[in-house]
C-alpha positions in Angstrom: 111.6 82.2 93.1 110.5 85.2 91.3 112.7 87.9 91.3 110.6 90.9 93.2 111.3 93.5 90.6 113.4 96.6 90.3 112.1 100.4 91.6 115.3 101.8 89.4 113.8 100.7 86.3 111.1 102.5 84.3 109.5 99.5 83.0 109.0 97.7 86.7 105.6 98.8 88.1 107.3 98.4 91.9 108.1 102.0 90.5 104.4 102.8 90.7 104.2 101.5 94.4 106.4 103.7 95.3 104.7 106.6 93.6 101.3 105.5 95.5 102.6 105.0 98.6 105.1 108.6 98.9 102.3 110.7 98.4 101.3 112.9 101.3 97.9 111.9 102.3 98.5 108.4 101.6 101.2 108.4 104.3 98.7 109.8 106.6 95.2 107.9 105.6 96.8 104.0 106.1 98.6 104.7 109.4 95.3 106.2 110.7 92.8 103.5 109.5 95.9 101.2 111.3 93.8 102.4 114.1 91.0 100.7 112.7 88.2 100.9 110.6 86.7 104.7 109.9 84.1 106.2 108.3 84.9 109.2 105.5 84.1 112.2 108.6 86.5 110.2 111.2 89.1 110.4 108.6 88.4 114.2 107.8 88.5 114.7 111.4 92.0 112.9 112.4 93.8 114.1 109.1 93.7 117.6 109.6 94.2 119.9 106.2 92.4 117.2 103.3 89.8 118.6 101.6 86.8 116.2 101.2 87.6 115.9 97.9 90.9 114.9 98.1 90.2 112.4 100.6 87.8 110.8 98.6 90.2 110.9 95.1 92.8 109.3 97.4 90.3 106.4 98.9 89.4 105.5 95.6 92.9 105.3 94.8 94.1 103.4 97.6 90.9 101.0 96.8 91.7 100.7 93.6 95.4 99.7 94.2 94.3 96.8 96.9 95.2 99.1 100.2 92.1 99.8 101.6 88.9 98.2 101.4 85.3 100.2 101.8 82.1 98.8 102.8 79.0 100.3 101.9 76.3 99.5 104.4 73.7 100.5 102.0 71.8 103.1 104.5 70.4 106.5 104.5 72.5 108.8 105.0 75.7 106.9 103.6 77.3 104.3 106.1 80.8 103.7 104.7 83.6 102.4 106.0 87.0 102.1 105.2 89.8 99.8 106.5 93.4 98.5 105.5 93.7 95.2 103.3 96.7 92.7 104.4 98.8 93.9 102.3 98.4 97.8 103.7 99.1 96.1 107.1 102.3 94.3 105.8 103.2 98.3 105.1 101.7 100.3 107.6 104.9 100.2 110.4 107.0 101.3 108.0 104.8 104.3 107.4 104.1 105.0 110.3 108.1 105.0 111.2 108.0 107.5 108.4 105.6 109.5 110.2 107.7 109.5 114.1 110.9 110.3 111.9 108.9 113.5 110.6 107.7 114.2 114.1 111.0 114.2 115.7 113.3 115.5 113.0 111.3 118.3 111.8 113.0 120.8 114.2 116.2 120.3 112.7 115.1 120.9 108.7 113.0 123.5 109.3 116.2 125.2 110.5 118.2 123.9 108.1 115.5 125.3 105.5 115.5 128.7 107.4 119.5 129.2 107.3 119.2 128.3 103.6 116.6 130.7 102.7 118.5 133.1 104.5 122.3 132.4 102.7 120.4 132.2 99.4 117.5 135.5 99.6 114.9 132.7 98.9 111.7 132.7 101.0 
């Protein structure tokens, strides 16, 4: 069995997963196309905030990596669509657990941020 690599070791390219995968519209884009398959202005629509460019920079990206596959449709105007490979899916709930921990915990740090700024004259 092949050992599955190290994320505490600068030469180990898990380390690179992890950089994909933490970044802040990534951990938005794959759980939404969990709800399925979505053209470029669905995804602009549900993930509000992402510039188009950025959403297409981070597509590309997330194609390139083997996360999300796009199908071009080959029509006037553009019909693309975009949707999660297997092994997005295989990562997708733990996202998405990211995403409800954000959702419910947020109360509590952005006091905790509040009190700091406060103790410590930072805004």
């Amino acid at each position: 069995m092949a050992y599955p690599g190290n994320v505490y070791s600068v030469k180990c390219s898990a380390r690179d997963a992890l950089t994909l995968i933490s970044g802040k519209w990534v951990m938005l884009i794959l759980p939404a196309l969990a709800e399925g398959s979505m053209r470029n202005g669905e995804l602009m629509r549900k993930i509000e905030g992402i510039s188009q460019k950025v959403l297409t920079q981070t597509l590309r990206q997330l194609e390139r990596h083997g996360l999300v596959s796009r199908v071009d449709y080959g029509e006037k105007p553009a019909c693309v669509q975009y949707s999660l490979t297997r092994v997005a899916e295989s990562l997708v709930s733990t996202l998405a657990a990211l995403d409800r921990w954000a959702e419910i915990n947020f109360p509590e740090l952005d006091a905790a941020r509040v009190k700091y700024d406060q103790e410590n004259g930072s805004s």
